[in-house]
C-alpha positions, 0 to 999 in steps of 0.5 A, a space after each residue: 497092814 501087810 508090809 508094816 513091820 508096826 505092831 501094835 498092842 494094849 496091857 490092861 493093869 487097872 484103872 488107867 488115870 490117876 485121880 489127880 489129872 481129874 481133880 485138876 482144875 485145867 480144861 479137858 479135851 473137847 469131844 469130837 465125837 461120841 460112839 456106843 459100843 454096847 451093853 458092858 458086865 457092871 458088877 465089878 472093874 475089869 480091864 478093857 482094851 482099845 487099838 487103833 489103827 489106820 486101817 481099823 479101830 478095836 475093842 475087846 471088852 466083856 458084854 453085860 453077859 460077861 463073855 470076851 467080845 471084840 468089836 471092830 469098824 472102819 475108821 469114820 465109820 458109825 457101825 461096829 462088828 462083833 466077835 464073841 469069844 468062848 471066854 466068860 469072866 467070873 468075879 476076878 478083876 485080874 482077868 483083864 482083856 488085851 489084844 495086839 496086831 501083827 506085822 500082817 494086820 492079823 489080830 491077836 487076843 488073850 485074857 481072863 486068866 488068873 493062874 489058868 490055862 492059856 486063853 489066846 485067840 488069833 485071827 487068820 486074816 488081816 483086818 477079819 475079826 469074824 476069823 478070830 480062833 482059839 489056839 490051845 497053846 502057843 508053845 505048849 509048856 508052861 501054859 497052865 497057870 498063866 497070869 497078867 498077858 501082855 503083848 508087845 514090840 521087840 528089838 527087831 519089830 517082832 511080836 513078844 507075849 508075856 506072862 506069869 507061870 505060876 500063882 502069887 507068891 510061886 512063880 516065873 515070867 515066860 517071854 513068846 515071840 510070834 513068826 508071822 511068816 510061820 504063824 507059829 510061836 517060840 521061846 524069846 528066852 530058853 528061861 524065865 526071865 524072873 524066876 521065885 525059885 518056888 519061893 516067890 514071884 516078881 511083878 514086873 513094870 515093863 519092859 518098856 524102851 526108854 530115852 536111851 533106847 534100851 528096854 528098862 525092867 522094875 519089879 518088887 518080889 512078893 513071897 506069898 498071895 498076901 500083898 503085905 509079903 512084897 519085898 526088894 524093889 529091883 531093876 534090870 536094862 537091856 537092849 535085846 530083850 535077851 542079853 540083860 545087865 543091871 543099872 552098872 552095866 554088868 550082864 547078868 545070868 538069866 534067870 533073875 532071881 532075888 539072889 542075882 547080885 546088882 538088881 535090888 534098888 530098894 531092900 524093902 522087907 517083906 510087910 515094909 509098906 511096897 505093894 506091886 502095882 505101884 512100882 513105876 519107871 522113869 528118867 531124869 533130864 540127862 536119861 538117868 532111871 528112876 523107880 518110883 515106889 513107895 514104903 513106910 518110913 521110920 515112923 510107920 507113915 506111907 511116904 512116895 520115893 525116887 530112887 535113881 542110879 547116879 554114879 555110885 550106885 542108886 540113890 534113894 530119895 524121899 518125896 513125900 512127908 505125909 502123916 498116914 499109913 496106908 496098911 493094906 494085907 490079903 489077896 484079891 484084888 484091892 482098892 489102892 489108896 496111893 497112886 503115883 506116876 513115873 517121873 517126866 520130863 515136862 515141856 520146860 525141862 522140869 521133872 514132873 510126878 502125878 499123884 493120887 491119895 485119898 486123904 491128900 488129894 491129887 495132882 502133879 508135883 514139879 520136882 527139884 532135879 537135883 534130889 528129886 524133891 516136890 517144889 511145887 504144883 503145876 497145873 496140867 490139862 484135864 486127860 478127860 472131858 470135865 462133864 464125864 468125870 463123874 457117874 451118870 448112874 445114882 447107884 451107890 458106888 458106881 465109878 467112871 472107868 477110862 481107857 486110852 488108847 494103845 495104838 494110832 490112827 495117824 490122825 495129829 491132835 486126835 486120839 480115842 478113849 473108852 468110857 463105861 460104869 462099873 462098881 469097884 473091885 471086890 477082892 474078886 469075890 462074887 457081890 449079892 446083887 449087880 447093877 444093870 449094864 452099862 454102856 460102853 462108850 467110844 470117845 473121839 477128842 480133840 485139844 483145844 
């Protein structure tokens, strides 16, 4: 890729689809091609990662031994490379894997950290997985108790790794980015971006860019390693990654902390029903935010909300009218029984919102623009193959894992996808007894 300012990369979070694209009753994609991976750890769910280029395509994944793998081939090619990493995972499934490519085709790996020193593995040589290296640190302060890797695109093309320093509840997001020329990382920022001041930590979606160019941040404050202890639901824009402002426009100081003036959407208090993972953005018709979250209402029911800025300030809509309460409180990693989707804009200019809930069922809400409302179900096509929805193992609590792909092959109407098995998560505490390994499939598919 030598030339290419293109980078591209993957974060893994969770199971990647809602049930509802599932549960539709559309047609799925047709399978073009199906390729074995390898044997892959099934005792509980834990995030892998596919990146495609049009030089080559990569997966890092954990074997059935649980230790980092990456495996690479040749675009149309049947056979796969392996690298193994000196990484193996325990019983956490916040350890997931992701990876990345520089401006030079080099590949780039981190994972398996929870509030643990810097697991970050680079390769000299473009394309050579074989060359892969672990690299103690990247700036060598604030690498000891990294959380939730992420690489991404910066304004300029450049390569940005993100992570949490700190623990649940203790914490502050720490900004890398990569010199390809110099191999050699610095500080995007001479601060954390969020900073708990020791008293909290934030959990961030994004930054992604948006319609409008700019990179758009939410985050909820969590207080403690209890999930009950989430809190203030807030959002941040810039278009630099360095020089932030809130949804007004008014710059901030950096770090943002829970007293910056102008980043609370929602002041959820602590045990008011928002959790992290379920904090979503997106845009309106004419590019306007919206942060999805959820919360309890006046009644103690779990209910779905769109906030969106408009000209006085965020307005906070309600989308839902259920008559249950999801409760939830502890640490580990738990089971979510809502999901909600960011709000899109669909092919006919409507907004559309997907859902999950596990007493309610799934699916896809077309919403009234003018207060972000449900007016109805629109049926949209099946993300994945209907006959590989379901598990192919018999063994109680086995489930279908997906993921998409985060890069590109250039190929149009084509695209790739991750297939294997594993039991649920588990709190990240260890289970007596583990299935047999499943298989980790590559799908290659096409729309009808």
């Amino acid at each position: 890729m030598t030339g290419t300012k293109t980078k591209l990369g993957c974060l893994v979070l969770g199971v990647m689809i809602l049930a509802g694209r599932a549960a539709s009753s559309a047609p799925g994609p047709d399978v073009v091609r199906c390729l074995d991976v390898g044997p892959v750890w099934s005792g509980h769910f834990v995030g892998f990662c596919l990146l495609t280029s049009p030089e080559g395509q990569y997966v890092a994944f954990y074997d059935s031994d649980r230790q980092m793998t990456v495996a690479r081939r040749d675009l149309g090619a049947d056979v796969w490379g392996f690298q193994k990493l000196p990484s193996r995972l325990g019983w956490d499934s916040h350890n997931y894997v992701t990876m990345a490519l520089d401006e030079t085709g080099c590949l780039h790996v981190s994972g398996n950290m929870h509030g643990h020193p810097l697991v970050y593995f680079r390769a000299d040589e473009p394309g050579d997985i074989r060359s892969l290296r672990a690299v103690p640190a990247m700036v060598g302060h604030l690498e000891r108790r990294c959380t939730y890797p992420k690489f991404f695109d910066g304004s300029e093309g450049e390569l940005i790794f993100t992570y949490r320093d700190g623990s649940s509840g203790s914490g502050n997001q720490i900004y890398n980015t990569y010199d390809a020329r110099t191999l050699t990382w610095r500080r995007l920022l001479d601060t954390p971006l969020l900073d708990g001041r020791g008293l909290m930590n934030a959990y961030p979606v994004g930054p992604d860019r948006g319609p409008d160019g700019r990179y758009h941040l939410c985050w909820i404050w969590r207080d403690t390693p209890d999930c009950r202890t989430n809190h203030d639901v807030s959002y941040a824009r810039s278009r630099d990654l360095v020089n932030w402002e809130t949804a007004a426009g008014q710059p901030v100081r950096l770090p943002m902390t829970i007293q910056t003036p102008g980043l609370v959407v929602d002041p959820v208090p602590a045990g008011g029903g928002a959790i992290n993972g379920n904090t979503r953005i997106g845009f309106d018709s004419q590019n306007r935010p919206i942060v999805t979250y959820h919360k309890f209402d006046d009644e103690g029911f779990t209910q779905v909300y769109n906030a969106r800025y408009e000209d006085d300030g965020w307005r906070v809509y309600q989308a839902t009218d259920w008559d249950y309460r999801w409760y939830f409180q502890g640490g580990g990693t738990i089971h979510f029984e809502i999901r909600v989707s960011p709000v899109r804009t669909h092919s006919d200019g409507s907004l559309t919102q997907g859902y999950h809930h596990d007493r309610y069922g799934s699916g896809t809400w077309r919403l009234r623009e003018t207060d972000l409302k449900p007016v109805g179900q629109i049926q949209e096509r099946r993300q994945w193959p209907v006959s590989l929805v379901q598990p192919e193992s018999d063994l109680p609590g086995m489930q279908v894992n997906w993921r998409g792909d985060s890069g590109t092959s250039g190929r149009p109407g084509v695209r790739y996808a991750l297939r294997w098995e594993t039991l649920g998560v588990h709190r990240d505490r260890p289970r007596d007894t583990v299935p047999p390994p499943s298989i980790l499939k590559l799908y290659e598919l096409r729309e009808p």
